[in-house]
C-alpha positions in Angstrom: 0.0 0.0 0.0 1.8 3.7 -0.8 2.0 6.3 1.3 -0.8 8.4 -0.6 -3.3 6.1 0.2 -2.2 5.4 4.0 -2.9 9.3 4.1 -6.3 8.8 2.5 -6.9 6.1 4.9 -6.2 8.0 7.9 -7.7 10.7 6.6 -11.2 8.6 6.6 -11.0 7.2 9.8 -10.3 10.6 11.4 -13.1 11.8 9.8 -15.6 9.1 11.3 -13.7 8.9 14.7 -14.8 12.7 14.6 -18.4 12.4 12.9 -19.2 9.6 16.0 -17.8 12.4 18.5 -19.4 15.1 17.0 -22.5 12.7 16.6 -22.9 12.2 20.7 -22.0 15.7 21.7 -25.0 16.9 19.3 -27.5 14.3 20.9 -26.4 15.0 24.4 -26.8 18.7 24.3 -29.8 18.9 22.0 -32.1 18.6 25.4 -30.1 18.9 28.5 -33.0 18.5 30.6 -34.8 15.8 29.3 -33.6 13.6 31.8 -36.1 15.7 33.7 -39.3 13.7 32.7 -37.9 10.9 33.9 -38.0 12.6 37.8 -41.2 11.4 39.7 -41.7 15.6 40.9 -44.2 14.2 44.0 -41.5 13.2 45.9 -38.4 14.1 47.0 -36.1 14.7 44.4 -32.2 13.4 45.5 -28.6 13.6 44.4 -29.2 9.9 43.9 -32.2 10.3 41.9 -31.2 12.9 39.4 -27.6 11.1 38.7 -30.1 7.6 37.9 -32.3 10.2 35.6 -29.4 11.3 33.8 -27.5 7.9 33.3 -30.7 6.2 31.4 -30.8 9.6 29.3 -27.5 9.4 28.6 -26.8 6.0 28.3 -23.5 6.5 30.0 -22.2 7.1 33.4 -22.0 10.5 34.9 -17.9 11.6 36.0 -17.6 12.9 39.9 -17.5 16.0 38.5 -21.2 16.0 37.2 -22.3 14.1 40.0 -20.7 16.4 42.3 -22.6 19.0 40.4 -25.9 18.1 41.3 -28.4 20.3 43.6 -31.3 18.0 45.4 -34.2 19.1 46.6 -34.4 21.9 49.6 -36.3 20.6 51.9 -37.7 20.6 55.9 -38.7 17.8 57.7 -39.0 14.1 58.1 -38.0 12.4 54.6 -40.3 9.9 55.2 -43.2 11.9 56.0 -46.8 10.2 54.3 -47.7 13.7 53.5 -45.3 15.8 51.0 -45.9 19.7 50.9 -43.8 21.4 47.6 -44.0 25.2 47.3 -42.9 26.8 44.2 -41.2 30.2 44.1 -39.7 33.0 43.2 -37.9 35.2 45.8 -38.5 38.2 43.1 -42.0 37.4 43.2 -44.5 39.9 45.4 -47.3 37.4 45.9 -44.6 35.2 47.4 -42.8 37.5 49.5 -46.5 38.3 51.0 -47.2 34.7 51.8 -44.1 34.2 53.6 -45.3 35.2 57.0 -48.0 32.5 56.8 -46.0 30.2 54.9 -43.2 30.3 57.7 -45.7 29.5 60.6 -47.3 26.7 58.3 -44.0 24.9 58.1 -43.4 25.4 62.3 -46.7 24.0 63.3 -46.5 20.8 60.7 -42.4 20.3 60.5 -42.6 17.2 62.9 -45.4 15.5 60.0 -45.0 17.1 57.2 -41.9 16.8 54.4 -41.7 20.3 53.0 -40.0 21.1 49.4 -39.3 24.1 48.0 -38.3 24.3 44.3 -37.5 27.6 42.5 -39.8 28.9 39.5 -38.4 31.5 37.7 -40.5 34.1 36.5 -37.8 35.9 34.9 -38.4 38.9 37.0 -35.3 40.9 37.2 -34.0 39.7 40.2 -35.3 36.3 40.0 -32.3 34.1 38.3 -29.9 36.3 40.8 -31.7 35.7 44.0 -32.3 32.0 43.1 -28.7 31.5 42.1 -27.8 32.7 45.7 -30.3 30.0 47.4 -28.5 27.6 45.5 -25.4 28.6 46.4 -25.5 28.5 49.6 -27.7 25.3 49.8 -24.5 24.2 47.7 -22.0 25.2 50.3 -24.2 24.9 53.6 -26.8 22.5 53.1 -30.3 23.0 53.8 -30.0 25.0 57.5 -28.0 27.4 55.3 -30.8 27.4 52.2 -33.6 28.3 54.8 -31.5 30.7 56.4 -31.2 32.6 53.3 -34.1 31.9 51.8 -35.8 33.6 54.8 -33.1 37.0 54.2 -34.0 37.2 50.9 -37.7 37.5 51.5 -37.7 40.0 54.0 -36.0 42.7 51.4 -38.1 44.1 49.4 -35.6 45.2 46.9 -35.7 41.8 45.4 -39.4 42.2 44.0 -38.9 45.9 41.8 -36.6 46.8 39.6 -33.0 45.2 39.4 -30.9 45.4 41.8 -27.4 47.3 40.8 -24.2 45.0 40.6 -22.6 46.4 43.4 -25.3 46.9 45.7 -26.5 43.0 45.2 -23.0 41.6 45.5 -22.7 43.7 48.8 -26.5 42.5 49.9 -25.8 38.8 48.9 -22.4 38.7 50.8 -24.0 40.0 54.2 -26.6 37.2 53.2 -24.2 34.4 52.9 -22.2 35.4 55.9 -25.4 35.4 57.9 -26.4 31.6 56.8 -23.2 30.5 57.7 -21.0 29.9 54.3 -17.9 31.3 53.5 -18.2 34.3 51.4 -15.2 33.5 48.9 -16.6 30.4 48.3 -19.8 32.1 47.8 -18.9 34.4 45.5 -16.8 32.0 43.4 -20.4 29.9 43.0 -22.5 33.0 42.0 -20.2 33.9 39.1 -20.0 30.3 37.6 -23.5 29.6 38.0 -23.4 27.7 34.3 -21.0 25.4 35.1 -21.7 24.3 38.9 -24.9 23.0 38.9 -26.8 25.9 40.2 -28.1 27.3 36.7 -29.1 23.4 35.4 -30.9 23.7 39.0 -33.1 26.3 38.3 -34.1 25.0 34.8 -34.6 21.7 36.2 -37.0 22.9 38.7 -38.8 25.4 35.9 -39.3 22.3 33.9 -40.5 20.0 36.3 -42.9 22.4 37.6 -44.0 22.9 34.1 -44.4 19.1 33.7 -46.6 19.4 37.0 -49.0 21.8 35.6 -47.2 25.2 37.2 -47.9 28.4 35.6 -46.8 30.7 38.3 -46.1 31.7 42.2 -46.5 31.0 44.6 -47.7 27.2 44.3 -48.5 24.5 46.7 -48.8 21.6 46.3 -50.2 18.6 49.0 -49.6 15.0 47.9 -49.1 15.8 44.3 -52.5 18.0 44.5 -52.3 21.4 44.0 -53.7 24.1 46.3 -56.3 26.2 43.8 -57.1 28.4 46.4 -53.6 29.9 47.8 -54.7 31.0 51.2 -53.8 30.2 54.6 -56.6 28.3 55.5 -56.9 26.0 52.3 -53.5 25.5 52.6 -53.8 24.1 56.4 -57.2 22.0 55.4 -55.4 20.2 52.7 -52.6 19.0 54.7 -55.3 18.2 57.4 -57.5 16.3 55.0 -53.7 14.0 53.7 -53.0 13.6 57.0 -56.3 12.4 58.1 -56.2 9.8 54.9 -52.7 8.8 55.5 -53.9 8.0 59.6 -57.2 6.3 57.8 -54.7 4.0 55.5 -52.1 3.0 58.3 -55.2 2.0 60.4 -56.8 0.3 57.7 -53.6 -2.1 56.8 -53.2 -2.4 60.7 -57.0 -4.1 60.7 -55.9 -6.1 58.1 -52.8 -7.3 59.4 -54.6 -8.2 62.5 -57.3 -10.4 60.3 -55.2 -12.2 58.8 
């Protein structure tokens, strides 16, 4: 064989070795969330839960670099709770910054019963994608005592639900934020300026689409066993986590009877 066609030969398989890479980078990327529809959104979403979701979509295995990517679920409460409360916000949202005050004593009087999720739901306010990125990064960094902790700064300001919030002054706001919840503002900071290549950005979406997969069209939005809340006041919100936990206590003594027939 001469050396002219050795260099067409190599030439050919360079160009399929590339057409197959160029081939799986195009289907990975051409919907990076729909491993998404694959998440059961009435439960607690985990680390472990999104990395299965994304394997199957993928077909491959995730590095510890993705995995270690990977934001679960905020949440208060017993895990294995019967009855499964998930709000959806927007800390740039008014209505949701109203409803904190009843939303905060909801979560006291049921935290011992009730698993509570919050998932973000970007409105695209001006603030919205800045203030969520900052939950997220200190959920990232602090866990979820930290995410609740901030999450409870952010809606007290009002600043957050007008127009947007200068560079400067949100950088100094955020900081005082994160210092309060108990992170380290370096590592803080390093987070909010990558927020498309740590996980927190692919967060946000994730939640946006899985709310939109659960029938979401706005916030804020509650949701009781999978149900959602029509009527977003206090009241409703307190009789239909009555009502689940009243059917939960009627199940459990209804399989109790049956044991004991049997």
């Amino acid at each position: 064989m001469n050396k002219r066609l050795w260099v067409i030969l190599g030439v050919l398989v360079l160009a399929v070795f590339g057409g197959l890479l160029w081939y799986k980078n195009v289907s990975e990327s051409t919907d990076q969330l729909a491993y998404v529809d694959r998440l059961d959104g009435t439960k607690l979403i985990t680390q472990e839960d999104v990395i299965a979701a994304k394997e199957a979509e993928l077909g491959r295995s995730l590095t510890d670099e993705e995995k270690g990517d990977i934001i679960a679920d905020h949440y208060d409460g017993p895990t294995d709770a019967k009855v499964v409360v998930i709000e959806w916000e927007d800390f740039a949202c008014s209505h949701c910054q109203a409803f904190q005050t009843y939303a905060e004593k909801i979560k006291e009087d049921y935290k011992d019963r009730v698993l509570f999720i919050v998932r973000d739901f970007s409105l695209n306010y001006p603030n919205s994608v800045a203030t969520l990125s900052a939950g997220n990064a200190v959920a990232k960094l602090g866990g979820n005592e930290a995410f609740w902790k901030m999450s409870e700064q952010l809606f007290k300001d009002e600043k957050w639900i007008s127009q947007a919030v200068p560079t400067s002054e949100r950088k100094t706001l955020f900081e005082e934020y994160a210092k309060n919840a108990g992170v380290n503002v370096d590592d803080f900071n390093s987070l909010i300026n990558n927020i498309a290549n740590n996980g927190i950005e692919e967060k946000i979406d994730r939640d946006k689409r899985l709310g939109e997969n659960m029938g979401v069209t706005g916030t804020p939005t509650w949701m009781v066993n999978g149900e959602t809340v029509e009527t977003l006041s206090e009241s409703d919100i307190r009789a239909a986590i009555e009502a689940a936990l009243q059917e939960t206590e009627k199940s459990g003594d209804e399989s109790s009877n049956a044991v004991g027939e049997s």
